[in-house]
One Martini backbone bead per residue (centre of mass of N, CA, C, O) as a GRO file, in nm:
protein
  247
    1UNK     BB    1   2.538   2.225   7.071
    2UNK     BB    2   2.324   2.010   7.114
    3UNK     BB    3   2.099   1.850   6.825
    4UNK     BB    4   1.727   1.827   6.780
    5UNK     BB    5   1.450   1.683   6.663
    6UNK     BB    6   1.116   1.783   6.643
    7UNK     BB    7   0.805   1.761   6.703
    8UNK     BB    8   0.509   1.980   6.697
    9UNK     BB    9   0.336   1.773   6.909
   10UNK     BB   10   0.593   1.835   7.109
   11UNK     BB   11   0.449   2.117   7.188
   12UNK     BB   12   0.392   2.278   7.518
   13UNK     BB   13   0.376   2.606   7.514
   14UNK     BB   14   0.743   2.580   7.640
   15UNK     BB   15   0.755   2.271   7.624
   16UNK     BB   16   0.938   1.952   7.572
   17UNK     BB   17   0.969   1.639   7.503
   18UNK     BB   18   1.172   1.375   7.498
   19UNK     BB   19   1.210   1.084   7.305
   20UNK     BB   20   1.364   0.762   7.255
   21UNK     BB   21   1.681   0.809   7.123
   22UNK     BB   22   1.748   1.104   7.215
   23UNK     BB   23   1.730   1.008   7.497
   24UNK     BB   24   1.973   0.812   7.465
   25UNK     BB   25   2.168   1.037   7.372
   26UNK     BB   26   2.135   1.227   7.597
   27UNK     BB   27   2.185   1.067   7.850
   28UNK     BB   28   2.392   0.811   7.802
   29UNK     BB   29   2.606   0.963   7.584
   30UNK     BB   30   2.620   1.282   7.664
   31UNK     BB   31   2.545   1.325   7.956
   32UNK     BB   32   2.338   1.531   8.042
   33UNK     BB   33   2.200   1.781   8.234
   34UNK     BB   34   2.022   1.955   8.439
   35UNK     BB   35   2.056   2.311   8.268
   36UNK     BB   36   2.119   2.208   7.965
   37UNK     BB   37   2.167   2.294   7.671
   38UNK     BB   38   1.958   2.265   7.348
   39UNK     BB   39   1.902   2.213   7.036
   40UNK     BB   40   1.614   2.270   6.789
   41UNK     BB   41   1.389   2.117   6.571
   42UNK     BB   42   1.072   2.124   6.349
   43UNK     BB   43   1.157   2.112   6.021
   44UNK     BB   44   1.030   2.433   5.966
   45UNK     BB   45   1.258   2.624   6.065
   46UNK     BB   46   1.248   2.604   6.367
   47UNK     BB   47   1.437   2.731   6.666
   48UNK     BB   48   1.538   2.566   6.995
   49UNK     BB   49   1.640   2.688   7.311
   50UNK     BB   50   1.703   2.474   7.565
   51UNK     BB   51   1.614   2.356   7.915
   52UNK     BB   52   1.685   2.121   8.114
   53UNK     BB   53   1.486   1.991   8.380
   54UNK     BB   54   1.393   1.669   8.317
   55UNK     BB   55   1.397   1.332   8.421
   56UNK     BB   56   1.257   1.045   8.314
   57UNK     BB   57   1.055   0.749   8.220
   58UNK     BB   58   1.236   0.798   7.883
   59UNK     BB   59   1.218   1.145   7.949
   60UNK     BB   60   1.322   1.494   7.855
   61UNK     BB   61   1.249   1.792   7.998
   62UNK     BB   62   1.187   2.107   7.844
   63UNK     BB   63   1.253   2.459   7.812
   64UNK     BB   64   1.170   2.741   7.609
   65UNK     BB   65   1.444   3.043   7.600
   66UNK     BB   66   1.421   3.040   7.262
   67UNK     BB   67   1.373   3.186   6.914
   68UNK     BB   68   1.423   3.078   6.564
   69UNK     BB   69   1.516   3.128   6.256
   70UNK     BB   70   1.666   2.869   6.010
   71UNK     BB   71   1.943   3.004   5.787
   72UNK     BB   72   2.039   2.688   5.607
   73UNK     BB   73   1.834   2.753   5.365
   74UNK     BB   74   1.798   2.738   5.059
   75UNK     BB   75   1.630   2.912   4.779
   76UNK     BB   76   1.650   2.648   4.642
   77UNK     BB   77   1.487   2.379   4.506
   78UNK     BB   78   1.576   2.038   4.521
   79UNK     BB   79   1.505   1.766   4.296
   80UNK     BB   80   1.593   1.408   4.358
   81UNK     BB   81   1.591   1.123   4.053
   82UNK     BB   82   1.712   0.842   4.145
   83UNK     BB   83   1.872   0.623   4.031
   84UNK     BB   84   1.877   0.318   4.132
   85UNK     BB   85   2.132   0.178   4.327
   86UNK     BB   86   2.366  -0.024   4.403
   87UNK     BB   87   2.361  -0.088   4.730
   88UNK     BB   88   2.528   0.154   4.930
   89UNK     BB   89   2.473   0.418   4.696
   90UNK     BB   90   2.242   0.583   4.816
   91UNK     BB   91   2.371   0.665   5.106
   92UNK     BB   92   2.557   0.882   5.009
   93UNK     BB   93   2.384   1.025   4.829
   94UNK     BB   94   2.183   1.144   5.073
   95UNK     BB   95   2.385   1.266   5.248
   96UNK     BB   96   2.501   1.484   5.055
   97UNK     BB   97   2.242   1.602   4.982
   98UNK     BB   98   2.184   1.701   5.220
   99UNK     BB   99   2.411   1.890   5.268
  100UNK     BB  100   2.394   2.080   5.038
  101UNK     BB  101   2.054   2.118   4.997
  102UNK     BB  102   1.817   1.915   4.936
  103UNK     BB  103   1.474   1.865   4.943
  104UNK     BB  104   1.435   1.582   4.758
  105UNK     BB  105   1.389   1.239   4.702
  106UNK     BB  106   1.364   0.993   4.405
  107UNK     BB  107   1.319   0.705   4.350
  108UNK     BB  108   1.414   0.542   4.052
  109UNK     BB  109   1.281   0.306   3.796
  110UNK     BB  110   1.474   0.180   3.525
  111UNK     BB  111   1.545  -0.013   3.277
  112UNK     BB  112   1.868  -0.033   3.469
  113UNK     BB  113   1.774  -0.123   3.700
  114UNK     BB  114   1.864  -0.386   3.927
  115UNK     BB  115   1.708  -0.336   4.109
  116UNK     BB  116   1.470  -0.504   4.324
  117UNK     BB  117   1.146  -0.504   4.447
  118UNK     BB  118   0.938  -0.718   4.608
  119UNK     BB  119   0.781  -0.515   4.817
  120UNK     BB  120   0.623  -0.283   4.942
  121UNK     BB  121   0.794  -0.349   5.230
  122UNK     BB  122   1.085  -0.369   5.096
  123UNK     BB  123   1.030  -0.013   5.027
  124UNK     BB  124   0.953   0.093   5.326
  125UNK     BB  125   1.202  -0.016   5.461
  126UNK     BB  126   1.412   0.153   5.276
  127UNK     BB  127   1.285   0.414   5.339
  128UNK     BB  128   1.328   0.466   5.635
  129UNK     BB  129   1.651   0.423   5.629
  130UNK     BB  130   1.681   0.639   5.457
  131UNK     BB  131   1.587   0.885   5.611
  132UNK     BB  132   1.768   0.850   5.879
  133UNK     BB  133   1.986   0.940   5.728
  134UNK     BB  134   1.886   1.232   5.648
  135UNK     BB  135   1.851   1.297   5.932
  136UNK     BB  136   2.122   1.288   6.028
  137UNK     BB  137   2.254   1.489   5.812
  138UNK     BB  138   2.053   1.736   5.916
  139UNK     BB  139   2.188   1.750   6.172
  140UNK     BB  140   2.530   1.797   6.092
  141UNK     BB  141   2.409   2.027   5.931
  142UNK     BB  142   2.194   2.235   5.975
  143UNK     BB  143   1.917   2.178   5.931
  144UNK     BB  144   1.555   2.281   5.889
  145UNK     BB  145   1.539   2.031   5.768
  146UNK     BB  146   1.425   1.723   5.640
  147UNK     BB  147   1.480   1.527   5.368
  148UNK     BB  148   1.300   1.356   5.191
  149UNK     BB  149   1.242   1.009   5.118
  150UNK     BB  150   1.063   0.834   4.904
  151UNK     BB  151   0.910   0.591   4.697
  152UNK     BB  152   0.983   0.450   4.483
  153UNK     BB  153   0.951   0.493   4.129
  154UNK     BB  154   0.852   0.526   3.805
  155UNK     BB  155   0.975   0.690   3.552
  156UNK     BB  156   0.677   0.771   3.424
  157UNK     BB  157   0.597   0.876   3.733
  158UNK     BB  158   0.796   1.137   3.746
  159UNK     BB  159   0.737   1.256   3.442
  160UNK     BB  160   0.455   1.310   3.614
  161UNK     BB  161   0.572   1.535   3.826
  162UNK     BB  162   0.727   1.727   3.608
  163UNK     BB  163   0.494   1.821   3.465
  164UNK     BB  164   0.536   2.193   3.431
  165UNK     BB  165   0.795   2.246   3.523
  166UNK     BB  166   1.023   2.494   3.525
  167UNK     BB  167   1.269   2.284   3.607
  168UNK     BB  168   1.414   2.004   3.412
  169UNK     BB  169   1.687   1.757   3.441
  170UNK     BB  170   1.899   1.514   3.205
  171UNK     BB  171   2.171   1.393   3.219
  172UNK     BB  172   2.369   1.301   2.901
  173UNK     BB  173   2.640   1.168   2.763
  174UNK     BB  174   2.542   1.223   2.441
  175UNK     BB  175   2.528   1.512   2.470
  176UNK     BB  176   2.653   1.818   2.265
  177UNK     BB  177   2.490   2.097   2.315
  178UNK     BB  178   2.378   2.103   2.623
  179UNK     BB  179   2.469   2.275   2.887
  180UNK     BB  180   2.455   2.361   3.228
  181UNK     BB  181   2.573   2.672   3.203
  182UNK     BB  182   2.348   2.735   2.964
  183UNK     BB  183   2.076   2.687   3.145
  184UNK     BB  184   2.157   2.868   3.390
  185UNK     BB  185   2.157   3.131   3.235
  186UNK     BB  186   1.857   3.112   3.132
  187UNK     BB  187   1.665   3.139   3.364
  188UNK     BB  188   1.646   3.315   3.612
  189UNK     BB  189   1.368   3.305   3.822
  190UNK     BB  190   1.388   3.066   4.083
  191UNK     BB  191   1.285   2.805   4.286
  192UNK     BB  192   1.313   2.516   4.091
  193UNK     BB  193   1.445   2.168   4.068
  194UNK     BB  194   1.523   1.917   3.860
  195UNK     BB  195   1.678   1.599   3.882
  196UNK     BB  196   1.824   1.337   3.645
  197UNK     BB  197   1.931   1.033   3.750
  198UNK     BB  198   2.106   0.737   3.659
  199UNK     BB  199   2.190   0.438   3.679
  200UNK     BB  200   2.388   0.200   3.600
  201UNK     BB  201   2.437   0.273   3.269
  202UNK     BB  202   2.177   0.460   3.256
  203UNK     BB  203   2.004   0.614   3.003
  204UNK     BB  204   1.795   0.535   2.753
  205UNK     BB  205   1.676   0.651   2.469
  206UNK     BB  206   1.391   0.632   2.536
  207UNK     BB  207   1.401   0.797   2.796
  208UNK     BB  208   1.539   1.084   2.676
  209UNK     BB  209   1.282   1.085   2.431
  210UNK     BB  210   1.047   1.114   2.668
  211UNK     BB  211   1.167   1.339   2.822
  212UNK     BB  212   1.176   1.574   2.620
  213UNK     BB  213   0.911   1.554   2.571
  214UNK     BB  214   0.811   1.631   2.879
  215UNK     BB  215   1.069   1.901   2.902
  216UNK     BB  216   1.298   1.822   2.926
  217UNK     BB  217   1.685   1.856   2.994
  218UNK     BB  218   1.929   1.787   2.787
  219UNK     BB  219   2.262   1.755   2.946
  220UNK     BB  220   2.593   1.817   2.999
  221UNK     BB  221   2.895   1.756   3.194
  222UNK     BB  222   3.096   1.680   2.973
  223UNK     BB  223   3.337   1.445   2.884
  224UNK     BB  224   3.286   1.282   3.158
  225UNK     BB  225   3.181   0.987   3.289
  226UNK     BB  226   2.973   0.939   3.553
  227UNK     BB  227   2.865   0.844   3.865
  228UNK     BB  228   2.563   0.781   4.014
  229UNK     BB  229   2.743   0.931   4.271
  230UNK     BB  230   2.803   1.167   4.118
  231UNK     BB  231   2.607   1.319   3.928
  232UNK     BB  232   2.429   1.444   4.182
  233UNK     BB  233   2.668   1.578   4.350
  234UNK     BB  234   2.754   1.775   4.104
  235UNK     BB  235   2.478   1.954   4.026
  236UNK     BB  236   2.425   2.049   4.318
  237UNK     BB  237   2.670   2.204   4.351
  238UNK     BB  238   2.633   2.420   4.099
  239UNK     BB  239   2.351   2.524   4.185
  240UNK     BB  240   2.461   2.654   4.418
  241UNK     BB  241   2.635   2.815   4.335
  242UNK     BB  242   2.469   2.997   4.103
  243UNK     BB  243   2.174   2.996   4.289
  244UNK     BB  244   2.208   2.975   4.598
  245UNK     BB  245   2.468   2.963   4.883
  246UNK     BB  246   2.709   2.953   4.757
  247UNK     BB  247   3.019   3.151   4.688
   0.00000   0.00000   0.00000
């Protein structure tokens, strides 16, 4: 059954209005009949199974036939700190950790991030791209949210806001002693995690050693030095494997 997000201010009483890319999505691309049935989602966990009533002028018209909540949300809050990469390696980034289960993304500049935005409006322009992306991959993985991706920030203003946060980490490839399995081990009851991930080239000791005053958990991934579009659907990987719903 095809599947589409809508917004909340676009229910009433028990049907929904169609607009936009989706309605000639369903219109014209998938060709659906007035009679066929249609899942929908609010974005904030509701699921709705509709039946086309009516096509308008621009608008699809469906009427509520079921509601019930979903499922596929995992148990723990997972926020991606990611510096900016080159290219279109941010666009991987997003869709796979959509997949996995993040819950936030956070583009970050830090002092090795090479991309640089011109201006806020080429920053908004970015974010908007992404976003799309999220969507895409939140409709085709059965997300019952669509996991935000915000406006570009600086590191500094990052590890502010993850101070007093309950659990923050920040692979680092010189890291010797703490590895991401022993902070695991002791985490105990959580239900939210920041993760910061470098851009090419990673972070400055400067910047390792500014998140550590801050609260932050500097781990080892292991032995191999992993690529920024590699090492956060890495760590997003083990963490749903050990704390949230894959297994």
């Amino acid at each position: 059954m095809s599947r589409f997000f809508i917004n909340t201010k676009d229910i009433f009483d028990d049907n929904i209005n169609i607009t936009g890319e989706d309605y000639n999505h369903i219109k014209k691309v998938l060709r659906l009949k007035c009679g066929e049935n249609i899942t929908l989602s609010d974005g904030t966990g509701n699921e709705y199974i509709a039946v086309i009533e009516e096509f308008g002028d621009g608008f699809a018209h469906t009427r509520i036939i079921e509601t019930y909540k979903n499922v596929t949300e995992p148990p723990i809050k997972v926020t991606l700190y990611q510096g900016l990469p080159k290219s279109d390696k941010m666009d991987l980034i997003i869709q796979k950790s959509v997949e996995l289960g993040i819950n936030r993304i956070v583009p970050v500049l830090t002092e090795r991030t090479v991309v640089r935005l011109d201006s806020e409006k080429d920053a908004a322009k970015k974010c908007e791209r992404w976003n799309r992306i999220s969507q895409e991959a939140a409709k085709q993985c059965n997300r019952g949210i669509i996991p935000k991706i915000e406006v570009p920030i600086s590191f500094k203003e990052a590890l502010k806001q993850v101070h007093n946060k309950a659990l923050s980490l920040i692979p680092y490839e010189k890291e010797a002693k703490n590895s991401l399995k022993q902070i695991i081990e002791t985490v105990g009851n959580i239900d939210e995690i920041s993760v910061f991930i470098g851009p090419e080239g990673g972070f400055t000791e400067q910047e390792i050693d500014e998140a550590v005053k801050n609260g932050l958990n500097s781990v080892t991934l292991g032995p191999r030095i992993l690529r920024t579009e590699t090492a956060g659907i890495a760590v997003l990987s083990i963490l749903m494997y050990e704390l949230g719903d894959v297994g």
